[in-house]
C-alpha positions in Angstrom: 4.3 -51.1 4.4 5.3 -47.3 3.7 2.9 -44.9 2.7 3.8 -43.5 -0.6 1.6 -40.5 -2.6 2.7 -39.0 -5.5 1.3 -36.7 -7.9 1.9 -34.5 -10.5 0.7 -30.6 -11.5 0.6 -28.3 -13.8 1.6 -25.0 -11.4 1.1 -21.4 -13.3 2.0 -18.2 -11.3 1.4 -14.4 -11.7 -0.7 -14.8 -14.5 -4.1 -12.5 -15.5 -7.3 -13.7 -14.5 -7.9 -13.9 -18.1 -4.9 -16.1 -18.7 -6.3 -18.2 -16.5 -9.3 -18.9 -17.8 -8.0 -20.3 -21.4 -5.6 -22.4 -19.7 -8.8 -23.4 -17.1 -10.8 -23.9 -20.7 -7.9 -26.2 -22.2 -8.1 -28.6 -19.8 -12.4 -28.7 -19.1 -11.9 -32.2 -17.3 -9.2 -31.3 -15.0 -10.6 -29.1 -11.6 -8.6 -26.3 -10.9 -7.4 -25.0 -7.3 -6.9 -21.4 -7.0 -4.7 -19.5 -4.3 -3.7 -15.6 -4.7 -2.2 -15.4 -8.4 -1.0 -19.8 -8.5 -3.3 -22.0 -10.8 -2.6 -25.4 -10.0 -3.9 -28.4 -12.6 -3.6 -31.8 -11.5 -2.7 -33.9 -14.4 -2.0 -37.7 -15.1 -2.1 -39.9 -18.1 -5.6 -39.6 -18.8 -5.8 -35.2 -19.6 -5.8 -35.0 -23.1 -2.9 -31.5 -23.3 -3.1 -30.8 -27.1 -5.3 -27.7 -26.6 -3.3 -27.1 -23.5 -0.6 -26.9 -25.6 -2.0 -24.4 -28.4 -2.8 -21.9 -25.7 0.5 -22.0 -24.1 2.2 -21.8 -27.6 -0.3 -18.7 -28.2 0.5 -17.2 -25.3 4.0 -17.8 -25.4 4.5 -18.7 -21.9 7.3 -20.4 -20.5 9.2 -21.8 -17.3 8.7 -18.2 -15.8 5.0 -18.8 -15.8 4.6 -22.2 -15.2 6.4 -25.7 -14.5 5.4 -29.5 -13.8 5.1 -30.2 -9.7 6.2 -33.5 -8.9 5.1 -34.4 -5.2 5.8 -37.0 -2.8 4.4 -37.6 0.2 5.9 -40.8 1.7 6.8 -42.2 5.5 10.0 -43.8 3.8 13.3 -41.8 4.3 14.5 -42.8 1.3 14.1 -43.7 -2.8 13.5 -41.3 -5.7 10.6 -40.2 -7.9 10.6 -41.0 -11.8 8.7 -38.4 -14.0 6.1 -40.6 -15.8 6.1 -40.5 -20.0 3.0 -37.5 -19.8 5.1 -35.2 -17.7 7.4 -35.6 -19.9 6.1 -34.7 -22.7 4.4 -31.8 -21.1 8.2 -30.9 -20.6 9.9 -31.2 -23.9 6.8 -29.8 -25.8 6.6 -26.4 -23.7 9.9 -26.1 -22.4 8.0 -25.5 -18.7 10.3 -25.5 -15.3 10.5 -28.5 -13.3 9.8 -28.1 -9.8 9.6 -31.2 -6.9 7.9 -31.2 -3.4 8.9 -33.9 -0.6 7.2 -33.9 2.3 8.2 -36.8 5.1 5.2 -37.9 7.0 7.4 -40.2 9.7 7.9 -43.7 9.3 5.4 -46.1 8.7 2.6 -43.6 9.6 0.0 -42.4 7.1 -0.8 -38.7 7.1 -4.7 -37.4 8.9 -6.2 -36.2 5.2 -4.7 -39.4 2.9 -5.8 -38.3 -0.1 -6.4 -41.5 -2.9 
């Protein structure tokens, strides 16, 4: 059977440290990863966004500063990605950019760090 990963991020760039730490403070249950000036959020169904949403509106940010990452990791050479209801609404209530990784991992093989 293929291997198939997908996941879904909140990815903010070239923001204040300060900045930062709202959106960081918005989401309390979601662990941030930090590289240079990116903030990435990993969000599914489960993150509560409506004080996500307050500081963003605040803050006035928009698909400048930050989008929705859709990733894929797969062994299949083939098929699509459909952007689940959340990430969705994450999209029509901030007006963020929409951005998609694919990564192809070879067929049938599953890659060293599977992450679940």
């Amino acid at each position: 059977m293929p291997y198939r990963k997908e996941r879904f991020r909140l990815r903010f760039r070239g923001l204040s440290k300060g900045v930062n730490q709202q959106i960081k403070a918005a989401l309390p249950g979601v662990v941030p990863k930090e590289r240079n000036d990116v903030l990435l959020l990993e969000i599914d169904q489960s993150v509560e966004m409506a004080a996500l949403y307050r500081v963003i509106s605040a803050l006035q940010l928009g698909p400048d500063n930050f989008e929705i990452l859709a990733s894929i990791v797969t062994s299949s050479d083939n098929g699509g990605i459909e952007l689940p209801g959340f990430a969705l609404d994450v999209i029509r209530k901030t007006r963020c950019g929409v951005g998609f990784s694919f990564v192809d991992v070879g067929p049938d093989e599953e890659p060293e760090n599977k992450r679940d």
